[in-house]
PDB file of N, CA, C and O in Angstrom:
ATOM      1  N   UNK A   1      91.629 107.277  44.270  1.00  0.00           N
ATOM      2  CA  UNK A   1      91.185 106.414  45.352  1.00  0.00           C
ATOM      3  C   UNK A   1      92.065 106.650  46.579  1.00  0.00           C
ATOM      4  O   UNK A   1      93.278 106.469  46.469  1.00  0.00           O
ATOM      5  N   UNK A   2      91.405 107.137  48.022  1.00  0.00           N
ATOM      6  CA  UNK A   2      92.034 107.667  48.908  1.00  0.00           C
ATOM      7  C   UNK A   2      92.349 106.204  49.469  1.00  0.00           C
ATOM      8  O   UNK A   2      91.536 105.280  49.471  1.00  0.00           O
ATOM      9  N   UNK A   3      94.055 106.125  50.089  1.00  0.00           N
ATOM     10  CA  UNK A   3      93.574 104.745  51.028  1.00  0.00           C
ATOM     11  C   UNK A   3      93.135 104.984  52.657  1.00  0.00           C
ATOM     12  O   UNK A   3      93.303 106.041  53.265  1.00  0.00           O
ATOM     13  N   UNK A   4      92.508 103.696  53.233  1.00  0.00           N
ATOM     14  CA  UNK A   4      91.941 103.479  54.429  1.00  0.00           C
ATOM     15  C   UNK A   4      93.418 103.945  55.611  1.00  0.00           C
ATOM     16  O   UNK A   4      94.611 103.647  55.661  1.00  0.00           O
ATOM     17  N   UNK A   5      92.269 105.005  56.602  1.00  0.00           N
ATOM     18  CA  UNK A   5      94.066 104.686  57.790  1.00  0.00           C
ATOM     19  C   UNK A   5      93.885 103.682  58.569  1.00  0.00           C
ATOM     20  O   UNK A   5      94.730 103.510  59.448  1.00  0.00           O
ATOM     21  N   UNK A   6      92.675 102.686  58.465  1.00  0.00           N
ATOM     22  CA  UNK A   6      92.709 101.955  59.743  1.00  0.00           C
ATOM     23  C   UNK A   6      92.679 100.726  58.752  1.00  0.00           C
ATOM     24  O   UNK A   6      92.366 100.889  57.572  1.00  0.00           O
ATOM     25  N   UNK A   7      93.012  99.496  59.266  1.00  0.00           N
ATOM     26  CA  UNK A   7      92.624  97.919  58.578  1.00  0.00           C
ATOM     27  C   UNK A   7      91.102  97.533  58.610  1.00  0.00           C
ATOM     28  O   UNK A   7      90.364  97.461  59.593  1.00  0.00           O
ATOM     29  N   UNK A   8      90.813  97.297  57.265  1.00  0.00           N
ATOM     30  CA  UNK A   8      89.282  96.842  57.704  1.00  0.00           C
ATOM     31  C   UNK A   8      88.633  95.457  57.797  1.00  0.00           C
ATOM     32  O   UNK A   8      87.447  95.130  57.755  1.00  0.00           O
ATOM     33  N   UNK A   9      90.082  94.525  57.977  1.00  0.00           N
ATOM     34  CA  UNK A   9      89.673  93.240  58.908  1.00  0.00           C
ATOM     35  C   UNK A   9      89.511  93.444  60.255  1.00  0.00           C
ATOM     36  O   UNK A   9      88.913  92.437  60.633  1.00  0.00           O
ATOM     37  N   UNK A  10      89.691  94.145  61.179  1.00  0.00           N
ATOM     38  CA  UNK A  10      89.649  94.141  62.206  1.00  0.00           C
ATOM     39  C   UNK A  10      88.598  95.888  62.653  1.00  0.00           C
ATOM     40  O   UNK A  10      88.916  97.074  62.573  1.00  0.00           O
ATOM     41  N   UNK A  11      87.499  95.278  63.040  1.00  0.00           N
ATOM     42  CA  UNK A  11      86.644  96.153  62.729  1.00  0.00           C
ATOM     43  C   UNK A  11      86.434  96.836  64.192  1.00  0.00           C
ATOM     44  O   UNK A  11      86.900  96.018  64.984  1.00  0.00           O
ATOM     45  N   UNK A  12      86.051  97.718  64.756  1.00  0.00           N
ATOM     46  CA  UNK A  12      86.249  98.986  65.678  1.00  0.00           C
ATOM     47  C   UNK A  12      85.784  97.577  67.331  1.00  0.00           C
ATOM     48  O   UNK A  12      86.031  97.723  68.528  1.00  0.00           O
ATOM     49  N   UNK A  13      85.295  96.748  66.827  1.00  0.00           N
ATOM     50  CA  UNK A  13      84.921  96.376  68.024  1.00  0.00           C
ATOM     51  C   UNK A  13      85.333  95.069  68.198  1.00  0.00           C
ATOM     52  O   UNK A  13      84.731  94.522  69.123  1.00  0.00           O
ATOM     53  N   UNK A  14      86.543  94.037  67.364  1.00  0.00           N
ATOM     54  CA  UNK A  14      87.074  93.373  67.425  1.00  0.00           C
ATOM     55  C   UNK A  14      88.279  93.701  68.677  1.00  0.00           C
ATOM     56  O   UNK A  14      89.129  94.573  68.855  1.00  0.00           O
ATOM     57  N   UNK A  15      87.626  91.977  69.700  1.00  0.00           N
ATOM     58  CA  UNK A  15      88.594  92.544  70.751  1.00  0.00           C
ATOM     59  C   UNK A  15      90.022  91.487  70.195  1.00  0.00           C
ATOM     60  O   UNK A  15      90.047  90.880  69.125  1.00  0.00           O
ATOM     61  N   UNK A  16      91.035  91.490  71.155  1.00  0.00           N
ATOM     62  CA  UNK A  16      92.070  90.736  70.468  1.00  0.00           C
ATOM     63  C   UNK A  16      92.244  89.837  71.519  1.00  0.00           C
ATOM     64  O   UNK A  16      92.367  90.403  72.605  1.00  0.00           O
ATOM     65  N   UNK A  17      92.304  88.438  71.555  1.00  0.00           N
ATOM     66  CA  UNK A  17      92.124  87.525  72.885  1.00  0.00           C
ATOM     67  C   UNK A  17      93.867  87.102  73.006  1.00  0.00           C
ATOM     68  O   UNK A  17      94.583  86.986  72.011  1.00  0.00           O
ATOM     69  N   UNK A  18      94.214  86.961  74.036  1.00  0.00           N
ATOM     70  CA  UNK A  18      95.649  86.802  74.389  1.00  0.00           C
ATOM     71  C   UNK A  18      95.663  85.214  74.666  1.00  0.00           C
ATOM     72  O   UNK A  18      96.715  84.872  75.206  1.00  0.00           O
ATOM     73  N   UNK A  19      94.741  84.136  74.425  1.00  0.00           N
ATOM     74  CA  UNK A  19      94.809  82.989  73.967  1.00  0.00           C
ATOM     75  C   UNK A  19      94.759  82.823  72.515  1.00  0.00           C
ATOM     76  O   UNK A  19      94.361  81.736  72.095  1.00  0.00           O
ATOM     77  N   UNK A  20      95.035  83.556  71.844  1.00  0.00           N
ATOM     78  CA  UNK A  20      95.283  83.302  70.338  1.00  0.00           C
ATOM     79  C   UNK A  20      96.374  83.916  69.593  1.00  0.00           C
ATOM     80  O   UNK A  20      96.249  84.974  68.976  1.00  0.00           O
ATOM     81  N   UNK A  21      97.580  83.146  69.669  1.00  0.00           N
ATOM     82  CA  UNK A  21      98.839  83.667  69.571  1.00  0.00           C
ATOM     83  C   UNK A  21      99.002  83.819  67.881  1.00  0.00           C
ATOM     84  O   UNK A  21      99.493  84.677  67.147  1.00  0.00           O
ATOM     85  N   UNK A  22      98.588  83.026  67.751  1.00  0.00           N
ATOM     86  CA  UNK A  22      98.427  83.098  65.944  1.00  0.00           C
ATOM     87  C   UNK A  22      98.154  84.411  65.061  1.00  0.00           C
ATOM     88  O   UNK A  22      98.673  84.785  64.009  1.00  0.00           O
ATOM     89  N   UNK A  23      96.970  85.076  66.009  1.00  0.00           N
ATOM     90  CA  UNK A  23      96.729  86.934  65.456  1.00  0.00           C
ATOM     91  C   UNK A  23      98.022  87.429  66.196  1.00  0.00           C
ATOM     92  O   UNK A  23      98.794  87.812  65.317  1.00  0.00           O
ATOM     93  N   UNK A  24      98.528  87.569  67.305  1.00  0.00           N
ATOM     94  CA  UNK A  24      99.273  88.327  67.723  1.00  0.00           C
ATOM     95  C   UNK A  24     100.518  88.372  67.386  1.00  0.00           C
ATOM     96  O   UNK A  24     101.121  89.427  67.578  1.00  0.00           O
ATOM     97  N   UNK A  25     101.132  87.358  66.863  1.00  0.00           N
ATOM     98  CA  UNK A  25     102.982  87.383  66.130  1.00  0.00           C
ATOM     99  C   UNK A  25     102.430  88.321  64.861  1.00  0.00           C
ATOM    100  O   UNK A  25     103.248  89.172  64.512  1.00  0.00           O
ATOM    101  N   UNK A  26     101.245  88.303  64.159  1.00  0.00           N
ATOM    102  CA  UNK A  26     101.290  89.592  63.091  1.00  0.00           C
ATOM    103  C   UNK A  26     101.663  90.665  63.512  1.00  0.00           C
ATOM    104  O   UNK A  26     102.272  91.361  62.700  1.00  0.00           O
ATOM    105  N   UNK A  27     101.432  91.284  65.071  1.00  0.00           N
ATOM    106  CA  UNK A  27     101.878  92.622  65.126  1.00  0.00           C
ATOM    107  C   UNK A  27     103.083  92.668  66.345  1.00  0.00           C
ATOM    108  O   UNK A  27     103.404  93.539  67.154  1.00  0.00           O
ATOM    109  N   UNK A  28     103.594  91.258  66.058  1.00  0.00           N
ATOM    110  CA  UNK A  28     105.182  91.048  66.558  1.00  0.00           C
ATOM    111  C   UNK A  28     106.246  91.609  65.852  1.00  0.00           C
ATOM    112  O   UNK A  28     106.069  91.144  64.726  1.00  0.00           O
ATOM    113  N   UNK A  29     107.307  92.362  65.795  1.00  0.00           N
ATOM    114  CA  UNK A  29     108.146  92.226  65.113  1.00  0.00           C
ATOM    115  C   UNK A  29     109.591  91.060  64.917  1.00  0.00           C
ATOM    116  O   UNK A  29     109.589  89.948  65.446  1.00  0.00           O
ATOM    117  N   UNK A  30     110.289  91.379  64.403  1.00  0.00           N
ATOM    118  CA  UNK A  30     111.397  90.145  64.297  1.00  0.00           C
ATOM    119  C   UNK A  30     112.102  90.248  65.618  1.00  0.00           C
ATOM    120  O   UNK A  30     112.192  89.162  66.191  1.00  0.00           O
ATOM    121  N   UNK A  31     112.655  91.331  66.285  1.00  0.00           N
ATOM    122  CA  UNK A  31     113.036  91.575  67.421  1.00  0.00           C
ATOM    123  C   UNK A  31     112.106  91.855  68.541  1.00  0.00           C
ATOM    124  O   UNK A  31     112.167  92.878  69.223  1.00  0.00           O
ATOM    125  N   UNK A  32     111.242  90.902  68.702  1.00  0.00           N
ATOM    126  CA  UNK A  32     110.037  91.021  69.728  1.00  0.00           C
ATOM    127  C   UNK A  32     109.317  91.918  70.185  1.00  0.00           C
ATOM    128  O   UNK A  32     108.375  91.738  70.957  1.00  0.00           O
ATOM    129  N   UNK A  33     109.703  92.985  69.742  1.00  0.00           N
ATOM    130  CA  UNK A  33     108.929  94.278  70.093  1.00  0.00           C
ATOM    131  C   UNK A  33     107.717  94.336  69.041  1.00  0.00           C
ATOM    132  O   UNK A  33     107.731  93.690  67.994  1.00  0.00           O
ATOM    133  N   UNK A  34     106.399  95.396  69.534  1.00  0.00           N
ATOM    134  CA  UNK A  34     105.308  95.466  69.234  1.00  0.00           C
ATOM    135  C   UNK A  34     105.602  95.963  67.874  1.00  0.00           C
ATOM    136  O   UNK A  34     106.740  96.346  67.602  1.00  0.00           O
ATOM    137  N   UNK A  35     104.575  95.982  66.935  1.00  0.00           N
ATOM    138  CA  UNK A  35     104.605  96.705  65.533  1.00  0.00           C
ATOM    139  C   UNK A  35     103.953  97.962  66.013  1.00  0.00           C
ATOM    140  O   UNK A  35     103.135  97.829  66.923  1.00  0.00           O
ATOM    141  N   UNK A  36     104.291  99.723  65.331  1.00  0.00           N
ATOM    142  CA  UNK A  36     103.799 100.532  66.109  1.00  0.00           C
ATOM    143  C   UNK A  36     102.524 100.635  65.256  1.00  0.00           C
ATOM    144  O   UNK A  36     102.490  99.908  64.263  1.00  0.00           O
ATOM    145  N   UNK A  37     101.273 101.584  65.546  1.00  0.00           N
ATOM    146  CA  UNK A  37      99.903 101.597  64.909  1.00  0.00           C
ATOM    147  C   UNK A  37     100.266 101.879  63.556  1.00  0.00           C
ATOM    148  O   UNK A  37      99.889 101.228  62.582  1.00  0.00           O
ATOM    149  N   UNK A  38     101.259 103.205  63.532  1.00  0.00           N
ATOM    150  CA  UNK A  38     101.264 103.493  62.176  1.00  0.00           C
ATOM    151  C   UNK A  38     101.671 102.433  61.110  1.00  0.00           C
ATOM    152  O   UNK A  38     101.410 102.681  59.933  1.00  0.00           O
ATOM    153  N   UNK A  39     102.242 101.362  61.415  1.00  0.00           N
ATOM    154  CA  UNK A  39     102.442 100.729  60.605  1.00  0.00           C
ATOM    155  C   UNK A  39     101.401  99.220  60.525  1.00  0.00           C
ATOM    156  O   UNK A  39     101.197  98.691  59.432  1.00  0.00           O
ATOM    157  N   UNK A  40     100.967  98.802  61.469  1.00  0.00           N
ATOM    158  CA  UNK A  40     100.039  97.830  61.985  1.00  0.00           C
ATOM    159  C   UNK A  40      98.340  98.641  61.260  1.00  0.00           C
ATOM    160  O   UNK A  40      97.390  98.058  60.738  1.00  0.00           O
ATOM    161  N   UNK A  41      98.490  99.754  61.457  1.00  0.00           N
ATOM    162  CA  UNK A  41      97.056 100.350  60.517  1.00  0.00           C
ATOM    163  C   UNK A  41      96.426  99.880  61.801  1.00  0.00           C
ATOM    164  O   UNK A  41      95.303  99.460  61.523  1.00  0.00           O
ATOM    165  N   UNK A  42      96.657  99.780  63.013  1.00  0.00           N
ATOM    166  CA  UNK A  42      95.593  99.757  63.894  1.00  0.00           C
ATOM    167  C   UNK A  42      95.157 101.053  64.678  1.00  0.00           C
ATOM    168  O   UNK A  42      95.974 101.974  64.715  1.00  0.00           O
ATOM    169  N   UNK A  43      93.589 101.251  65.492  1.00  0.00           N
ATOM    170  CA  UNK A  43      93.522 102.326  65.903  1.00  0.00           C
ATOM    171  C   UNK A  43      93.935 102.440  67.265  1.00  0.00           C
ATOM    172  O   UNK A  43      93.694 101.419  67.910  1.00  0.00           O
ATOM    173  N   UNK A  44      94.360 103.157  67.762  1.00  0.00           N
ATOM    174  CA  UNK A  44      94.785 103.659  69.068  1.00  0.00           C
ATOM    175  C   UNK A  44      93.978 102.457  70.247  1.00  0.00           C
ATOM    176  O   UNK A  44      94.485 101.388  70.585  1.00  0.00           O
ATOM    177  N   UNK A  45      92.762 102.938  70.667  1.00  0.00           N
ATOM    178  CA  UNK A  45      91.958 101.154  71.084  1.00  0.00           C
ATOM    179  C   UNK A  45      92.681 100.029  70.841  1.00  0.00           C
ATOM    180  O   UNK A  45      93.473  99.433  71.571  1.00  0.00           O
ATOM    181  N   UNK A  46      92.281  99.785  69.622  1.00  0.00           N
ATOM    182  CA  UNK A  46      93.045  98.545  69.251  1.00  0.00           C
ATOM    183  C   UNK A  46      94.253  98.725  69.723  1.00  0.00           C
ATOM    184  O   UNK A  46      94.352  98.435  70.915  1.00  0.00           O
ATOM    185  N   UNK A  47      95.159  99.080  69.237  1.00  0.00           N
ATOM    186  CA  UNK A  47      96.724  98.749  69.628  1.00  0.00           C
ATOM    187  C   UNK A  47      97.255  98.689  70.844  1.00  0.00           C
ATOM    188  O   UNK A  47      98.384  98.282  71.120  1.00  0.00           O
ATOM    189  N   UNK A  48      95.978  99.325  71.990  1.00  0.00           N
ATOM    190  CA  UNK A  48      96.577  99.142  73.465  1.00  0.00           C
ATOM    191  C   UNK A  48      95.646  98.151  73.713  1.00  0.00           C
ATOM    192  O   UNK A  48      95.733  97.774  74.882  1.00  0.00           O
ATOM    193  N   UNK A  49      94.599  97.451  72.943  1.00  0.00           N
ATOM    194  CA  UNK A  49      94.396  95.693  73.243  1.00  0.00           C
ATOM    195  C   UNK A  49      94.929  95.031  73.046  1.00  0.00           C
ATOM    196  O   UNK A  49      94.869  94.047  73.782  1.00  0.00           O
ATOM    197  N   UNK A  50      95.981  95.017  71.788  1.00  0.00           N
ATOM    198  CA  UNK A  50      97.207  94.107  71.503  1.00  0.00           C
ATOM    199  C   UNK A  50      98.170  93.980  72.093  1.00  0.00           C
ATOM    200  O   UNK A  50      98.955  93.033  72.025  1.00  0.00           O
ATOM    201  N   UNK A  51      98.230  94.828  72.686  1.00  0.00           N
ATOM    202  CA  UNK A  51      99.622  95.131  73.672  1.00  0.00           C
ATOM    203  C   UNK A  51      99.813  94.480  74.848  1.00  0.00           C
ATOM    204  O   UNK A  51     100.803  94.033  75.426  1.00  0.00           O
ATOM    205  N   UNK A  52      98.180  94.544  75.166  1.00  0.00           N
ATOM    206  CA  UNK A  52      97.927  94.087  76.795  1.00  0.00           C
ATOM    207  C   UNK A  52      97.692  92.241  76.937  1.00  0.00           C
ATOM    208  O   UNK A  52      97.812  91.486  77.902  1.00  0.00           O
ATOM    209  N   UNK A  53      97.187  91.922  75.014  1.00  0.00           N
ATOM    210  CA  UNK A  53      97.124  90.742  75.120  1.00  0.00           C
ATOM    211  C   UNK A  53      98.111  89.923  74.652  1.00  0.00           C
ATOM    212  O   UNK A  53      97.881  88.749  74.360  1.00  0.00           O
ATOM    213  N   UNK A  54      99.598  90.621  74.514  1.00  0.00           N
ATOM    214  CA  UNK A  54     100.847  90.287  74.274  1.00  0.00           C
ATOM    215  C   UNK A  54     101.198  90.220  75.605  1.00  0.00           C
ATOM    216  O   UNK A  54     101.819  89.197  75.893  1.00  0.00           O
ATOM    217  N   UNK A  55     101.022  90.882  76.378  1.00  0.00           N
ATOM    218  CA  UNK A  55     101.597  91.037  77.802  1.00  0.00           C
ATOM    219  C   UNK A  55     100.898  89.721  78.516  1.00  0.00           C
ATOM    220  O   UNK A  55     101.536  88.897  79.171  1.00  0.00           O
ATOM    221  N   UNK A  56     100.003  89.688  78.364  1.00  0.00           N
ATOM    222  CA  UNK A  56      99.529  88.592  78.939  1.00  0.00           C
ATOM    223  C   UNK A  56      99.861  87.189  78.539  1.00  0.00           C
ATOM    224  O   UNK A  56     100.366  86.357  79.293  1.00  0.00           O
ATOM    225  N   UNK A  57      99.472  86.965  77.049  1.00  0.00           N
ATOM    226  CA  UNK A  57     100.042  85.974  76.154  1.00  0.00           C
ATOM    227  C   UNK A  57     101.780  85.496  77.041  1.00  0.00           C
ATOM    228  O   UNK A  57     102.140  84.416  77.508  1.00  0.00           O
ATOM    229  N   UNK A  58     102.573  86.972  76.956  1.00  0.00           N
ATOM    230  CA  UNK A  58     104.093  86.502  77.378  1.00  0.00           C
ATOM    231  C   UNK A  58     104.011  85.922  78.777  1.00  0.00           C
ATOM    232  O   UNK A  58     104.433  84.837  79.177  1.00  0.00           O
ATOM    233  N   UNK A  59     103.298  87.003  79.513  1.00  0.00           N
ATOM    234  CA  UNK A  59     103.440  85.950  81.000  1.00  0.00           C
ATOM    235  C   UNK A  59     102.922  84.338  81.220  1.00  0.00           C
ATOM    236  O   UNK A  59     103.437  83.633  82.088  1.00  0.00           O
ATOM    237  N   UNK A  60     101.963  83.902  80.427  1.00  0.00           N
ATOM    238  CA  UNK A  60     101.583  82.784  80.522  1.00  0.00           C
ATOM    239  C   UNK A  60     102.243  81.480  79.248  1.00  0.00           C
ATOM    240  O   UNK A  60     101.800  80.426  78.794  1.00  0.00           O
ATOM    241  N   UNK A  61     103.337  82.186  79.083  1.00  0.00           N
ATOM    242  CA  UNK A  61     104.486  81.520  77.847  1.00  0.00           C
ATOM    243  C   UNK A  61     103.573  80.692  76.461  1.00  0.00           C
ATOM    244  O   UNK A  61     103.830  79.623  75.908  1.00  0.00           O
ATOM    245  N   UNK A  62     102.212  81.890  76.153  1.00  0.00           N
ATOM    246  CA  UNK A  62     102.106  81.459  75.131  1.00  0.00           C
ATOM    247  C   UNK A  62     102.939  82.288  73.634  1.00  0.00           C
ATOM    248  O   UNK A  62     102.697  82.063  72.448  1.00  0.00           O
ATOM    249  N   UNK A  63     103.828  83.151  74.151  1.00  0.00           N
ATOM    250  CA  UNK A  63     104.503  83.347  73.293  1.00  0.00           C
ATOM    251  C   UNK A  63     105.793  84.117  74.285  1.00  0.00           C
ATOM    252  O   UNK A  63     105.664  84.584  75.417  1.00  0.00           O
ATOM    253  N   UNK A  64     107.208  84.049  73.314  1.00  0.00           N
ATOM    254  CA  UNK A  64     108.259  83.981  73.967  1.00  0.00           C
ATOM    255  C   UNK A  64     107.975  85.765  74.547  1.00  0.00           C
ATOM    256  O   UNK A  64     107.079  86.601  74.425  1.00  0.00           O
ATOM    257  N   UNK A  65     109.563  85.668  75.327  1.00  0.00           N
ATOM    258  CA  UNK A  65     109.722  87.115  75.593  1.00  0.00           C
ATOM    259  C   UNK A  65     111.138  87.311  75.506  1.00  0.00           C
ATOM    260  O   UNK A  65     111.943  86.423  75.789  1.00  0.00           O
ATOM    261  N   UNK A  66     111.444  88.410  75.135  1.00  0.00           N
ATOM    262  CA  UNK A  66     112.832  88.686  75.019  1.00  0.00           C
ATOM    263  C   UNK A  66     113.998  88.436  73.082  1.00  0.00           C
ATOM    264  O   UNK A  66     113.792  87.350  72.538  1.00  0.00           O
ATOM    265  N   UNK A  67     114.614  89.028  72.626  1.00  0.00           N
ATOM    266  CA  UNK A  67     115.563  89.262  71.719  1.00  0.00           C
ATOM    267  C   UNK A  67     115.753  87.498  71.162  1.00  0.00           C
ATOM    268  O   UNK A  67     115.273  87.037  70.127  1.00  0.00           O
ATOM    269  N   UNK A  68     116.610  86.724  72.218  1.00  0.00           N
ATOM    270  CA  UNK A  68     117.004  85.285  72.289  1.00  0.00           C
ATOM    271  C   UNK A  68     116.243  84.565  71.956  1.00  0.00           C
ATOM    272  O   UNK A  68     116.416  83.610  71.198  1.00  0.00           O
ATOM    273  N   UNK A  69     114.979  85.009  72.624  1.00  0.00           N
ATOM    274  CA  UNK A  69     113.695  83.713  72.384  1.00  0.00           C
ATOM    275  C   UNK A  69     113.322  83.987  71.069  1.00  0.00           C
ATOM    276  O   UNK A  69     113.055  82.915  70.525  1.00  0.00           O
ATOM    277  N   UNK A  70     113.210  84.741  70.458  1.00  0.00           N
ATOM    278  CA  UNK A  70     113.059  85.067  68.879  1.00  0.00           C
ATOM    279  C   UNK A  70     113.635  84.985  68.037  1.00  0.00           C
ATOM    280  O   UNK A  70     113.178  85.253  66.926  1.00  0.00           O
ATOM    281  N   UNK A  71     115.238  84.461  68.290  1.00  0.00           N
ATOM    282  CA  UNK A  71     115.904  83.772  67.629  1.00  0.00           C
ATOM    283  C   UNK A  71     115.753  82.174  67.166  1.00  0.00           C
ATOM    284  O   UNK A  71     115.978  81.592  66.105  1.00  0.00           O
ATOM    285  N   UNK A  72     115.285  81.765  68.419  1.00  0.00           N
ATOM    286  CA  UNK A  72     114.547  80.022  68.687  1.00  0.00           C
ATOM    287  C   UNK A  72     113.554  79.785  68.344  1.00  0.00           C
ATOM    288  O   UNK A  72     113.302  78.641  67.967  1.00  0.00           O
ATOM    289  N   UNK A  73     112.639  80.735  68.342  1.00  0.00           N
ATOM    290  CA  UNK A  73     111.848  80.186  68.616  1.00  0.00           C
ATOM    291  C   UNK A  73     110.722  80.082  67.299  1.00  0.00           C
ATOM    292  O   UNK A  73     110.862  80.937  66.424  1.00  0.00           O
ATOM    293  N   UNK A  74     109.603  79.057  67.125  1.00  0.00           N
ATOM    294  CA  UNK A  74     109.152  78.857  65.816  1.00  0.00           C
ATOM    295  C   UNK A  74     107.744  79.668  65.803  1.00  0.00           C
ATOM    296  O   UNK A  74     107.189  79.926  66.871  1.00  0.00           O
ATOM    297  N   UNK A  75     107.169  80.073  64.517  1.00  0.00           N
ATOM    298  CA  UNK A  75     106.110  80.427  64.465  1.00  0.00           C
ATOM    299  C   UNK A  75     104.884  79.535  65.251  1.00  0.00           C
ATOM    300  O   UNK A  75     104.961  78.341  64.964  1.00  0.00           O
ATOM    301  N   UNK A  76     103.989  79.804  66.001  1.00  0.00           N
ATOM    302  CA  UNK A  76     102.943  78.739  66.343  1.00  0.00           C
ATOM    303  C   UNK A  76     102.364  78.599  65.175  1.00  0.00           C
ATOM    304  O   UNK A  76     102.284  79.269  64.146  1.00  0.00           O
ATOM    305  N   UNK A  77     101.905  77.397  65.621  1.00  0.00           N
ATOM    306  CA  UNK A  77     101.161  76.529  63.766  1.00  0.00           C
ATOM    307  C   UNK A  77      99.977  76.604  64.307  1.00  0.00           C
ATOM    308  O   UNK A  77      99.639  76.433  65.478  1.00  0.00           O
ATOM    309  N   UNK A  78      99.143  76.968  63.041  1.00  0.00           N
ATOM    310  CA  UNK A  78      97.216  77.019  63.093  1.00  0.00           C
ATOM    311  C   UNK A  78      96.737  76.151  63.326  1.00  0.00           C
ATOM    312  O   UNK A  78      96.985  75.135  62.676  1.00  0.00           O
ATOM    313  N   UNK A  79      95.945  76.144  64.226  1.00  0.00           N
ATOM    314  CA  UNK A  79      94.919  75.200  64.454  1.00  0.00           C
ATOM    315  C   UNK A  79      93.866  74.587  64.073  1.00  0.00           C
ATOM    316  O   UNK A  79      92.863  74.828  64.745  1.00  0.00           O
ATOM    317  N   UNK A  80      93.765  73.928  63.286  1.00  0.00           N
ATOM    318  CA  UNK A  80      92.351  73.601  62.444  1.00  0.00           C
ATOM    319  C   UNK A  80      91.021  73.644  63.611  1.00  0.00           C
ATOM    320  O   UNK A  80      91.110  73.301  64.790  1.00  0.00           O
ATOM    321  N   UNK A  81      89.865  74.134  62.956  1.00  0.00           N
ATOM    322  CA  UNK A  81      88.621  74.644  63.647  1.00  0.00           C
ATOM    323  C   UNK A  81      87.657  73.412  63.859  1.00  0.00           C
ATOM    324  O   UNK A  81      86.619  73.418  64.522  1.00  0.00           O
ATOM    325  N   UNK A  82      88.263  72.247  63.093  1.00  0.00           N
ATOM    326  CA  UNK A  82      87.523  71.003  63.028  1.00  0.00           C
ATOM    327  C   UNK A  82      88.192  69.955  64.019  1.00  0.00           C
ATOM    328  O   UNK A  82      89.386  69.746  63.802  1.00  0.00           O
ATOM    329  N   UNK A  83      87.635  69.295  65.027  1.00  0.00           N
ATOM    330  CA  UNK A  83      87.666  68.629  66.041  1.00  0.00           C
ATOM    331  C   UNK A  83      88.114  67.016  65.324  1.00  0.00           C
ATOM    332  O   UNK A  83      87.642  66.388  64.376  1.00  0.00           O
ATOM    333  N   UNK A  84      89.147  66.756  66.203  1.00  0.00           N
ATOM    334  CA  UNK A  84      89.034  65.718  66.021  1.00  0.00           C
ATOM    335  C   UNK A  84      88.315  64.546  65.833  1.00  0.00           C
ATOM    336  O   UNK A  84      87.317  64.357  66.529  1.00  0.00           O
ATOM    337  N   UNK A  85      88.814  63.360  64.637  1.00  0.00           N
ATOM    338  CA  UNK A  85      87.586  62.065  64.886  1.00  0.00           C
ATOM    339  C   UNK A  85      88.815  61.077  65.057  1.00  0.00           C
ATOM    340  O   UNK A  85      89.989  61.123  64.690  1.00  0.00           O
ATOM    341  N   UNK A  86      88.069  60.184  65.754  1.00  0.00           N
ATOM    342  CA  UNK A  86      89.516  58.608  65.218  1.00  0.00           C
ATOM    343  C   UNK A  86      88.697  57.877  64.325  1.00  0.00           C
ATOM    344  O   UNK A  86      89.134  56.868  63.771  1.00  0.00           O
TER     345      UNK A  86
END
């Protein structure tokens, strides 16, 4: 059984939205830098959408930037898909 080079949750036309910080710390590393494809199993496309929606994500401080801030700072917590009731 040969394995896959690409991930097949994330399928050729999955874009990656830079309001959803929750997918993007997966291809964070511990020292804030990007995970590279070869190891992320993403394709070339993909990995310069992640990149750009990290870049964006950081400027609008939905996720930190820099060595320090990744020392502090906590995983974002999931959001349940179900709306509030009182």
């Amino acid at each position: 059984m040969a394995r896959n080079k690409y991930r097949s949750e994330y399928t050729g036309d999955h874009t990656f939205d830079y309001k959803d910080p929750i997918t993007l710390t997966r291809f964070i590393g511990d020292g804030g830098k990007l995970v590279p494809s070869r190891i992320s199993k993403l394709s070339i496309a993909q990995q310069k959408q992640v990149a750009s929606a990290v870049k964006k994500a950081r400027n609008l401080a939905l996720l930190p930037s820099g060595t320090d801030a990744y020392d502090t700072f906590s995983r974002a917590e999931p959001l349940s898909p179900v709306p509030f009731e009182i």
